[in-house]
C-alpha positions in Angstrom: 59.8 88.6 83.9 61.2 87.5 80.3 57.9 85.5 79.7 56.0 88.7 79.8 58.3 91.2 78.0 59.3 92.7 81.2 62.7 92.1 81.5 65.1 96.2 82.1 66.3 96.9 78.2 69.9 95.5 78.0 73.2 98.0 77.0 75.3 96.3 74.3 78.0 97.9 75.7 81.9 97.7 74.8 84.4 94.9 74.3 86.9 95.4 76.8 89.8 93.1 75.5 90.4 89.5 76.4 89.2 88.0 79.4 91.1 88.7 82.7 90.7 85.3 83.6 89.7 81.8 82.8 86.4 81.9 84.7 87.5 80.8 88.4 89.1 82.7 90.8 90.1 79.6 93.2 93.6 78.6 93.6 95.2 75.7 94.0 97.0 76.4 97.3 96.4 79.0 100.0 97.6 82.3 100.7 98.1 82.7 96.8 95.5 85.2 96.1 93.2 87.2 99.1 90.3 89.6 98.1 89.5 92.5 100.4 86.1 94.3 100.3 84.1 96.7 102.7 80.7 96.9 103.8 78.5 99.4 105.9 76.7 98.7 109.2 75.1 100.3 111.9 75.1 100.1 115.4 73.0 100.6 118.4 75.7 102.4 120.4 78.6 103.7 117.9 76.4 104.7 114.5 77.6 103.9 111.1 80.7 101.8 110.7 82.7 100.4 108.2 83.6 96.9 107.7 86.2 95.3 105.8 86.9 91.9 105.3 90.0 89.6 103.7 89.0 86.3 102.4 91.3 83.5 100.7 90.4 82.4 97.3 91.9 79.0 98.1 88.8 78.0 100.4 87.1 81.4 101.0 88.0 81.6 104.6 87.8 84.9 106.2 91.3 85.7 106.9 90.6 88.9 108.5 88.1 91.6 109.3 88.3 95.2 111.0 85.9 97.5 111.8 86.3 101.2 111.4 84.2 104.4 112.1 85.8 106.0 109.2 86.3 104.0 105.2 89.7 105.4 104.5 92.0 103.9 102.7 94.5 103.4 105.3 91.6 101.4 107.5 90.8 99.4 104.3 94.1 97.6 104.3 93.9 97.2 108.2 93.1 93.4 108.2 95.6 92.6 105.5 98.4 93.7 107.6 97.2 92.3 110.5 96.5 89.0 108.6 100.4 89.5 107.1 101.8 89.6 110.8 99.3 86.6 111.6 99.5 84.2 108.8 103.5 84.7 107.9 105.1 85.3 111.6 106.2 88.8 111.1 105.9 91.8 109.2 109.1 92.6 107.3 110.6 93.5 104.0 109.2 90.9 101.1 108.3 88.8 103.8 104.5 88.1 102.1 106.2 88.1 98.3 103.6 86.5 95.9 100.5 87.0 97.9 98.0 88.8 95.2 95.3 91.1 96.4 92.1 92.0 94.7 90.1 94.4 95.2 87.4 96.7 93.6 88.1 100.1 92.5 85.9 101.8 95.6 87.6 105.0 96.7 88.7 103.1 99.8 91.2 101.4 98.0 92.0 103.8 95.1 95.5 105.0 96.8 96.0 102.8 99.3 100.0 102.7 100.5 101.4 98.9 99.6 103.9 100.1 102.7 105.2 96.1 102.9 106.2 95.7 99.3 103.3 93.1 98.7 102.6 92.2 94.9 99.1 93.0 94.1 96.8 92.8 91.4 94.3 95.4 90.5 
């Protein structure tokens, strides 16, 4: 496509600041930093369905998943709490302090209630 000139014209855009990161977003231990993210499917029997997913950025295991018929944004932090209860024994006060979350900025997750005091990091 760039051999032949036919390459989408390019946006110069803005600059935005200094980098958010160095490059990586692996860390060197686990349960330091999970992402979240949703998807769409269909199904033969329920129709359209939501899914959303947790993954560790220590080894990009799939620390949760939940499917939903509705993306709301209390279904899109379904797995996290489930994977809280899961991973750390309980589901209490502080009890996951440190864990960061990303996410992207779908309306899913725009107000989504932190209701177990988790640090995260939009």
């Amino acid at each position: 496509m760039r051999e032949n000139n036919l390459m989408a014209p390019q946006r110069a855009g803005n600059r935005h600041g200094p980098k958010a990161h160095d490059g990586t977003i692996t860390t060197d231990v686990p349960n330091e930093v999970w992402r979240t993210d949703m998807t769409a499917t269909v199904t033969t029997k329920e129709g359209k369905a939501a899914v959303f997913v947790a993954v560790d950025h220590f080894n990009a295991e799939c620390v949760g998943i939940h499917a939903s018929k509705s993306p709301t944004r209390f279904e899109a932090l379904e797995p996290i709490r489930r994977d809280i209860r899961e991973y750390y024994r309980g589901f209490v006060e502080d009890i996951a302090k440190g864990l960061k979350i990303r996410h992207d900025h779908g309306s899913q997750y725009m107000i989504c209630p932190m209701n177990f005091r988790m640090r995260s990091s939009f």
